[in-house]
C-alpha positions, 0 to 999 in steps of 0.5 A: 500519562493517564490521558495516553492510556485512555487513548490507547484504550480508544484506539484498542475499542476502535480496532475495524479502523485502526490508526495505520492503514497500510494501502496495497502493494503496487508491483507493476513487474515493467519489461521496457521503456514508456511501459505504464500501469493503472490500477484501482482495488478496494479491501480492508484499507477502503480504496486504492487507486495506483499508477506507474511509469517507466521513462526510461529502461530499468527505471520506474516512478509510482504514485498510489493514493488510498481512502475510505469514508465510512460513518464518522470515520476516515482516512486519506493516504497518498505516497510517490516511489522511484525504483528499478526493475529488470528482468530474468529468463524468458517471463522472469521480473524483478524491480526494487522501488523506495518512496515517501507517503503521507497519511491522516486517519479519523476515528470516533468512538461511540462507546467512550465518546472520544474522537481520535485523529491521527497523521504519519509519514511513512518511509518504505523499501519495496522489493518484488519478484514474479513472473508476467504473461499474457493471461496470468501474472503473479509477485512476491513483494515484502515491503518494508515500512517505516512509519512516523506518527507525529499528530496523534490528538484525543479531542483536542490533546496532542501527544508525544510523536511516535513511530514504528517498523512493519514488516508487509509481505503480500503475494499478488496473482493477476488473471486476464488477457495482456492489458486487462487483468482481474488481480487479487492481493493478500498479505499482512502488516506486522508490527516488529516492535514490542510494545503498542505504539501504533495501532494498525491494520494487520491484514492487507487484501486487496482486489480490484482490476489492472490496466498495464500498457506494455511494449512487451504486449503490443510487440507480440500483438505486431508480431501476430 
């Protein structure tokens, strides 16, 4: 018992690098068939690369990978969602995906000379809603995460699984021109239980550019 409050400590003192790294939001807002999105950010979870497609009408997959590398510490996370999306009025989107992601984060403390390395699956439920033109886009995305930490070690002690529910609402604004825009993202990651049992990166903020290949752009582009 001693041990695990040693390592809470641990992990308390190492909080710019916390356990749970929550990765941005990826909310692609698709319109039609064989539409696709590519993204790269960087912010308070190190680095995002994100993509998606949709193979069919009202169907969409993703896959998005995070990472940072800084001194002793490190983390990796990579997750696949499925969803469905659709639209309303003239520039209206809505979309709902779900999907299963992995992650390992390494953290080394200098002032208790203590290494801490963690893995966790995570479950999510993304919701979003927004609105997508030709020069602006904006979404509003409450993800809901369940979070399994099943490899939680302090050098070489390994300690009983744990796990958790966040609540992750962010709001995303992207600004360019059709397939090229500059997008901003910001948010929070919010512990819904009441004791410690992970410690996570509260904040998400994320900016980085989008390239989205949409048949609704190149329409427009035929029509002019």
């Amino acid at each position: 018992m001693k041990r695990y409050l040693l390592l809470l400590t641990v992990i308390a003192f190492t909080s710019c690098a916390p356990v749970y790294v929550p990765n941005a939001i990826n909310t692609p807002l698709f319109t039609e068939k064989h539409d696709a999105s590519l993204q790269g950010s960087f912010g308070f979870n190190g680095y995002d690369v994100q993509a998606a497609y949709s193979p069919f009408k009202h169907f969409g997959i993703m896959a998005n990978t995070g990472f940072y590398n800084v001194n002793d510490d490190s983390h990796q996370f990579f997750e696949g969602g499925l969803g469905y999306y659709g639209d309303f009025e003239t520039n209206g989107r809505y979309e709902v995906y779900a999907g299963f992601g992995n992650g390992n984060t390494i953290l080394n403390n200098n002032i208790l000379a203590e290494r801490v390395s963690a893995s966790y699956n995570r479950i999510f439920i993304q919701p979003a809603i927004g609105a997508k033109m030709n020069v602006f886009e904006a979404s509003f995305a409450p993800r809901i995460s369940y979070v399994n930490l099943y490899d939680l070690r302090l050098d070489n002690l390994t300690n009983t699984p744990t796990d958790a529910l966040f609540i992750e609402p962010v709001v995303t604004a992207k600004v360019g021109y059709k397939y090229g825009k500059f997008f901003v993202q910001f948010g929070a990651s919010l512990h819904t239980n009441d004791v410690l049992t992970i410690y996570n990166q509260p904040l998400i903020f994320n900016m980085g550019l989008n390239l989205s290949f949409s048949k609704l752009y190149l329409q427009k582009k035929v029509s002019e």
